[in-house]
C-alpha positions, -999 to 999 in steps of 0.1 A, spaced: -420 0 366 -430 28 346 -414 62 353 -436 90 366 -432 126 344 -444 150 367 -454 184 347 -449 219 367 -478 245 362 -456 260 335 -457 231 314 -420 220 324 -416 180 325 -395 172 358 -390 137 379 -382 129 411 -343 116 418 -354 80 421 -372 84 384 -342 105 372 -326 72 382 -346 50 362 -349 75 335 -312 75 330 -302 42 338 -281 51 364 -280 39 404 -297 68 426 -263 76 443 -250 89 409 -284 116 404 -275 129 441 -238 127 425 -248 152 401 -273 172 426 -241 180 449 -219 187 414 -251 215 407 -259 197 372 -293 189 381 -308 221 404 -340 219 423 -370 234 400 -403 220 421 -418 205 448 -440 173 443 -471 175 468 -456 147 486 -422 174 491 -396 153 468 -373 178 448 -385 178 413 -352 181 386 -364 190 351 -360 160 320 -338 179 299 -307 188 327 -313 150 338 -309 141 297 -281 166 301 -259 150 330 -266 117 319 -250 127 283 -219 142 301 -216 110 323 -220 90 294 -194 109 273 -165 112 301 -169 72 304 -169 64 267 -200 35 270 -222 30 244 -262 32 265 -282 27 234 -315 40 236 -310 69 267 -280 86 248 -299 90 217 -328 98 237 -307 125 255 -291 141 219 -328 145 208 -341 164 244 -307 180 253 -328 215 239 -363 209 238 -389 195 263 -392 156 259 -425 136 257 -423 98 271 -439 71 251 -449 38 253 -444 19 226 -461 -14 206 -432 -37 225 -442 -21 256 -408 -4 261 -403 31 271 -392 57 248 -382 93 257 -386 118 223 -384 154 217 -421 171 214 -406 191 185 -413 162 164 -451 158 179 -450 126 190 -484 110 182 -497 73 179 -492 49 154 -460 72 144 -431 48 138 -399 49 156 -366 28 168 -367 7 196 -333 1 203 -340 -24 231 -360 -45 205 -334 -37 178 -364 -28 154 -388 -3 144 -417 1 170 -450 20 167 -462 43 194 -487 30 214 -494 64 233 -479 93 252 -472 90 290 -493 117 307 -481 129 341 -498 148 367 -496 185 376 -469 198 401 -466 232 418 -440 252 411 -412 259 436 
């Protein structure tokens, strides 16, 4: 299942907890784990009332969590080095996998990049577009 980027009026890419889940890899009970430890704060509201966390504090908590247990994730920890600073772009690449890269480096189709689940270089298909959310 595909994970849904939600975009605030200001441009600012957020998901829900369950997508910060699947975004990071990570069971839902560890994103409220980081909710209650205030590393992911509330920015939005989706229409249907979820909290909306932004991309770059969830790339940020997952890198921590990552760190303090010394695992190797592949994919997501390079993913959250790149975004840690910048707002991120999610891509679907040629191999159909899922790809989350910094827009500083204008992601565009055809553009060639690692696909660590494939353990080769991928082409980008196209960028994942996601709908408009107010602002909390």
């Amino acid at each position: 299942m595909a994970v849904e980027i939600i975009k605030l009026s200001d441009g600012t890419a957020t998901l829900t907890a369950t997508g910060a889940a699947e975004h990071a890899g990570v069971e839902r009970p560890t994103v409220y784990s980081w909710i209650r430890r205030y590393k992911i704060p509330v920015v939005g509201k989706h229409d249907n009332g979820q909290n909306l966390y932004r991309l770059a504090d969830i790339a940020r908590a997952e890198k921590s969590t990552r760190a303090g247990a010394r695992r190797n994730v592949g994919l997501r920890t390079v993913a959250t080095h790149e975004i840690a600073d910048h707002e991120a772009v999610l891509v679907r690449l040629d191999c159909q996998h899922l790809k989350i890269l910094s827009d500083r480096h204008g992601p565009t189709p055809d553009r060639a990049v690692a696909c660590f689940e494939c353990s080769e270089q991928r082409r980008i298909a196209y960028v994942v577009t996601g709908q408009t959310a107010r602002a909390a």
